[in-house]
C-alpha positions in Angstrom: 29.8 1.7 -15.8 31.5 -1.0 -17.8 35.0 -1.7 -16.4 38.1 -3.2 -18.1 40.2 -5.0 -15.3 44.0 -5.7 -16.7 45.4 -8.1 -14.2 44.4 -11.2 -13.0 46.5 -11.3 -9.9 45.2 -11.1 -6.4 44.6 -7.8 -6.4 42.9 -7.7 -10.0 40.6 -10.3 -9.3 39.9 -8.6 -5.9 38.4 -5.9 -7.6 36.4 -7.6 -9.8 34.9 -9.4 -7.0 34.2 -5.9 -5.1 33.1 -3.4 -8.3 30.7 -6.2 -9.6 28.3 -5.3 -7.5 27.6 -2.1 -9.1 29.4 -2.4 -12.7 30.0 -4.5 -15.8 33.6 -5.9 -15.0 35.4 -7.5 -17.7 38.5 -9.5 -15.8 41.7 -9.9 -18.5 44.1 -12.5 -17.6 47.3 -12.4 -20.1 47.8 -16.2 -19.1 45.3 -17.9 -21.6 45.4 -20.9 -19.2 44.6 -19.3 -16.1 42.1 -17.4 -17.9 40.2 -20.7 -18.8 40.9 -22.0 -15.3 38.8 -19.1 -13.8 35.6 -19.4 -16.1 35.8 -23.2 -15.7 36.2 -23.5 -11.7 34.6 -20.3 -11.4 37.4 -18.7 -8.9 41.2 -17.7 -9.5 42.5 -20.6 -7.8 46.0 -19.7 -7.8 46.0 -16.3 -6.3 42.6 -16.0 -4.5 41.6 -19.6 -4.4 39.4 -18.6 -1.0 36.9 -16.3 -3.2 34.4 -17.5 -5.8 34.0 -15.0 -8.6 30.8 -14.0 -9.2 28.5 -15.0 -12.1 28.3 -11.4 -13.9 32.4 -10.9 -14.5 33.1 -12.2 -18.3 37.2 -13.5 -18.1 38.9 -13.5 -21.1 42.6 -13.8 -22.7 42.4 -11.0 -25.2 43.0 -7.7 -24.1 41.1 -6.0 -27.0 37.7 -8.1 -25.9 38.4 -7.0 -22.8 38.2 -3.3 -23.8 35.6 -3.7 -26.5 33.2 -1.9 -24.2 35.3 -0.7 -21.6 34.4 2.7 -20.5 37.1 3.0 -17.6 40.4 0.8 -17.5 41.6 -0.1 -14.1 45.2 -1.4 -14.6 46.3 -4.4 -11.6 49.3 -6.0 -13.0 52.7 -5.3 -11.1 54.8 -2.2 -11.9 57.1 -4.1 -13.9 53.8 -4.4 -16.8 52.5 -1.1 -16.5 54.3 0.4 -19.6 53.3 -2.8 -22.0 49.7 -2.7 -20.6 49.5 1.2 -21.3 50.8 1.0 -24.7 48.3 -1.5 -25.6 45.6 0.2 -24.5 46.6 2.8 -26.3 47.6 1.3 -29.7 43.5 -0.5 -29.2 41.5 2.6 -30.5 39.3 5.5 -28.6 41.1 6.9 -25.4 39.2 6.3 -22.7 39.7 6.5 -18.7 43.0 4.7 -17.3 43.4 4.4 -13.6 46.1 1.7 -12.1 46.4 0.0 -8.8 50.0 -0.8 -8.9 52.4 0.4 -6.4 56.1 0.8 -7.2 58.9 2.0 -9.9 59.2 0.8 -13.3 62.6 -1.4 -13.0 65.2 0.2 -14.8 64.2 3.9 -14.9 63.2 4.0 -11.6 59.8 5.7 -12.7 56.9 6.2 -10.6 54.0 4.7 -12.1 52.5 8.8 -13.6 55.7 8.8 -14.9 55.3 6.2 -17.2 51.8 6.9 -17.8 52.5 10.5 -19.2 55.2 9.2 -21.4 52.9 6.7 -22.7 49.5 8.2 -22.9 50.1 11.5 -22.2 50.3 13.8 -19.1 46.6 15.4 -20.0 45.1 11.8 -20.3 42.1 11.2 -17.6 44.1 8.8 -15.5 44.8 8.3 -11.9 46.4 5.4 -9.2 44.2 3.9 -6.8 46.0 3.0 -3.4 46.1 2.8 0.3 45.7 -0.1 2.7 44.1 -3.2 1.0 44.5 -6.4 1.3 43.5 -8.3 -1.9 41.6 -11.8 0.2 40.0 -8.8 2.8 38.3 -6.7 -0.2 37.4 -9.9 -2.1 35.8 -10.3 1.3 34.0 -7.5 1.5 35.6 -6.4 4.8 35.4 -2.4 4.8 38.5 -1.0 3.8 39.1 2.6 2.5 41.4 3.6 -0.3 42.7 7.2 -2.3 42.0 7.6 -5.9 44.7 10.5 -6.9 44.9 12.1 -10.1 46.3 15.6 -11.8 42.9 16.6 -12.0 41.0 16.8 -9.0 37.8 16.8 -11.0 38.6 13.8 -12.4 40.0 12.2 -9.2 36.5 13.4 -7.4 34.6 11.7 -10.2 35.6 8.2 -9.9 36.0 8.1 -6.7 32.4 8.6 -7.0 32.1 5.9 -9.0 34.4 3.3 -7.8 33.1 4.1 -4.0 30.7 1.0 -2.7 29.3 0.0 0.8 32.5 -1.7 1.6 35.4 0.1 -0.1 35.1 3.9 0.9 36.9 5.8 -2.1 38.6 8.8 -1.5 39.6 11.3 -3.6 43.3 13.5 -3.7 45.3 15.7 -6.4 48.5 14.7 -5.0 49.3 11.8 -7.7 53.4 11.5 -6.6 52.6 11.7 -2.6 50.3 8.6 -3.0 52.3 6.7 -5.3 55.7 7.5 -3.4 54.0 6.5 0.0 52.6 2.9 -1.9 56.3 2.5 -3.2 57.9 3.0 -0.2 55.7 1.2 2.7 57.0 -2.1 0.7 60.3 -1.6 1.6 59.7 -0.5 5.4 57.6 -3.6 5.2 60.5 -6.3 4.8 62.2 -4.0 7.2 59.4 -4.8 9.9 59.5 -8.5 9.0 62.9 -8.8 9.8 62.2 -7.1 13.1 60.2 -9.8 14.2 61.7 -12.6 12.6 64.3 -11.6 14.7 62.6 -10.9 17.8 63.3 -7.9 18.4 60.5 -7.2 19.8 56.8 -4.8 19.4 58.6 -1.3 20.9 61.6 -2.1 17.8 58.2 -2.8 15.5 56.8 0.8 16.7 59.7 2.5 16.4 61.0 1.1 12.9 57.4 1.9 11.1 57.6 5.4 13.3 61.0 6.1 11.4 60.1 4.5 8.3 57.2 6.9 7.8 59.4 9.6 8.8 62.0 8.7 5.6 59.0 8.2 3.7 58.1 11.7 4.2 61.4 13.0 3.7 61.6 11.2 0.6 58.2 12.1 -0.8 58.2 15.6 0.0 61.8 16.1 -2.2 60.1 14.6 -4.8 57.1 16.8 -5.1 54.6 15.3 -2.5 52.7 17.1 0.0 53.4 16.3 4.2 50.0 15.6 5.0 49.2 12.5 2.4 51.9 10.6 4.1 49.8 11.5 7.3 46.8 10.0 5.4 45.9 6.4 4.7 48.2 5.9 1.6 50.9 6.8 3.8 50.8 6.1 7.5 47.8 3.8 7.1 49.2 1.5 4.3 52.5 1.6 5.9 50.9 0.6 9.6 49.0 -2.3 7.6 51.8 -3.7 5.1 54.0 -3.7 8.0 51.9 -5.7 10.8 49.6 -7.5 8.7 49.9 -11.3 8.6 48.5 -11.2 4.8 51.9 -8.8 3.8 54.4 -10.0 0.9 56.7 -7.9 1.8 56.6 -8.4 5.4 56.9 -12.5 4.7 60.2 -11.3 2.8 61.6 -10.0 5.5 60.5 -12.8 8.6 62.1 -15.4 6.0 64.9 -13.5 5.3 65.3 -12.6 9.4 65.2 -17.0 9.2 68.3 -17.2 7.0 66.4 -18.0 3.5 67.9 -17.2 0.8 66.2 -14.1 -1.3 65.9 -16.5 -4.6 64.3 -19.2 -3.0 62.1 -16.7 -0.9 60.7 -15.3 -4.3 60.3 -18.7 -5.6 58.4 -19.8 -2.9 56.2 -16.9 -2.3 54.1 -17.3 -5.6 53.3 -13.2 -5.5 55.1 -10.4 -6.7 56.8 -8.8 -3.4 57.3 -5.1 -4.7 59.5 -4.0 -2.2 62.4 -6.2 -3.3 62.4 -4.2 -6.8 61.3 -0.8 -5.1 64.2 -1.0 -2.7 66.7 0.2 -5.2 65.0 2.8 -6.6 64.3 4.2 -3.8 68.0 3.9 -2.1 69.3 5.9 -5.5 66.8 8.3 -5.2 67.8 8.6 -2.0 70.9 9.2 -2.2 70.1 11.2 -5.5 68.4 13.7 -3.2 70.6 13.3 -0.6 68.2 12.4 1.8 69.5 10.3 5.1 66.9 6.6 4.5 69.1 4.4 6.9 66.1 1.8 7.2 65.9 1.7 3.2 69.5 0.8 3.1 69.3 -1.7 6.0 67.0 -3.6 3.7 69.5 -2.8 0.5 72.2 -4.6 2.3 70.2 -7.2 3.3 68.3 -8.2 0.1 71.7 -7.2 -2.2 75.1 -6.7 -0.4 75.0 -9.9 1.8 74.9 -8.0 4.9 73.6 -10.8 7.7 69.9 -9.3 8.9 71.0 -9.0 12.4 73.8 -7.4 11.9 71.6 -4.3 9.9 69.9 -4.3 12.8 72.8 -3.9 14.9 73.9 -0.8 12.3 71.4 0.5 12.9 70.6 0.5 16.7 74.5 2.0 16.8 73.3 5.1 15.2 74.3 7.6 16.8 71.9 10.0 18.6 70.1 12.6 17.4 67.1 14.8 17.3 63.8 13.5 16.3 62.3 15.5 13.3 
């Protein structure tokens, strides 16, 4: 299959490292100069400098030489892009095949990432996400790891799983599109939550019991919103949550040990040289909260910390003053 890759960020360019073996990857870079920096050195040497690219993916610039021959689009960029990227594959000719690998909510409407995609191409368009616990450098890697390709249609989401599945990176398939998205959104935020924790010190039994709780406001959250209990069980939800939350590779978790250190969130973001989703899912996800009026306490620990100058140890404090109450 030939494969249109819109992103050239970690995760982009992980995937172009992985799929290569058994398609035609075309890698799109919107930065012309980190475009040419790729082909030249032959590795994206500012956001997976450890990974040479292999020989058979063609970089370019131009989005519509990109999906000249593209028979499936696979969308990497953050959350923040996905509407601009969608319209321009759409406004570029034929539809074809969109799936996206962004987790999040489109800043400013606080739309999940099918949201945006039905407004843009349409809510009977052969699309899907692709998520669950990945690491960009460990899939570049080719370290096993096993992800959820979800989609309206279950056909459709059985049929590229098919063909996105390879030795390393186990594909499976779901019809529960919000459930996986929600559970990628939210994990980000629980994330800087549980590198606060240990920036803190607090300790592995407060790490056990914050991603314990966090997955149980996940659920809570995703359920209200249309998603079914046991993906949050699965490996977009528990799994991605356990990863993103003790993983030393984690954005989001770096946020939150540097924020636990006294950094301030600007220079933190500066520094960091990723996009850490959870800082712009954390909002969303506190007004749909409170939208729903469903109880996220651990979501608006982090909203205090990242917005409302609330001190991180004193969130933590808030929050171990709860008062008690039955475990559901």
């Amino acid at each position: 299959m030939k494969i249109a890759i819109l992103g050239a960020g970690a995760w982009g360019t992980a995937l172009s490292v992985s799929l290569a073996a058994s398609h035609r990857v075309t890698l799109w870079a919107r930065d012309a100069s980190l475009a040419a920096a790729i082909k030249s050195g032959g590795r994206n040497t500012r956001y997976l400098p450890e990974i040479p690219l292999p020989s058979s993916v063609a970089v370019t610039d131009t989005l519509s030489g990109a999906l000249a021959e593209g028979e499936l689009v696979l969308i990497a960029t953050p959350s923040s892009q996905l509407r601009d990227v969608l319209e321009r594959v759409r406004a570029s000719g034929p539809a074809r095949p969109v799936i996206w690998a962004c987790k999040g909510f489109e800043p400013g409407s606080n739309k999940l990432p099918h949201e945006v995609a039905a407004e843009v191409i349409g809510e009977d368009a052969a699309s899907g996400a692709l998520s669950g616990p990945s690491f960009a450098l460990e899939v570049a890697q080719g370290r096993p790891t096993a992800l959820t390709l979800a989609a309206r249609d279950a056909g459709f989401a059985k049929r590229m799983a098919s063909e996105l599945h390879q030795p390393n990176l186990r594909v499976y398939f779901s019809n529960d599109l919000a459930g996986v998205e929600i559970s990628g959104a939210v994990k980000n935020v629980m994330a800087i939550a549980a590198g606060i924790s240990d920036g803190l010190g607090l300790g592995l039994n407060a790490r056990a019991a914050l991603i314990t709780r966090g997955l149980a406001e996940l659920t809570r959250l995703g359920v209200a919103l249309g998603g079914r209990t046991e993906t949050f069980m699965g490996l977009t939800g528990a799994g991605d949550l356990i990863l993103t939350c003790t993983g030393e590779l984690s954005r989001n978790r770096r946020v939150g040990l540097r924020l636990a250190l006294g950094d301030p969130l600007k220079t933190i973001l500066e520094e960091l040289g990723h996009i850490a989703e959870g800082v712009y899912s954390a909002p969303a996800v506190e007004a749909l909260a409170e939208g729903k009026k469903i109880d996220m306490p651990i979501t608006k620990a982090v909203c205090s910390v990242l917005f409302r100058g609330v001190a991180p140890r004193e969130a933590a404090q808030q929050l171990l003053a709860r008062d008690p109450r039955e475990e559901n």
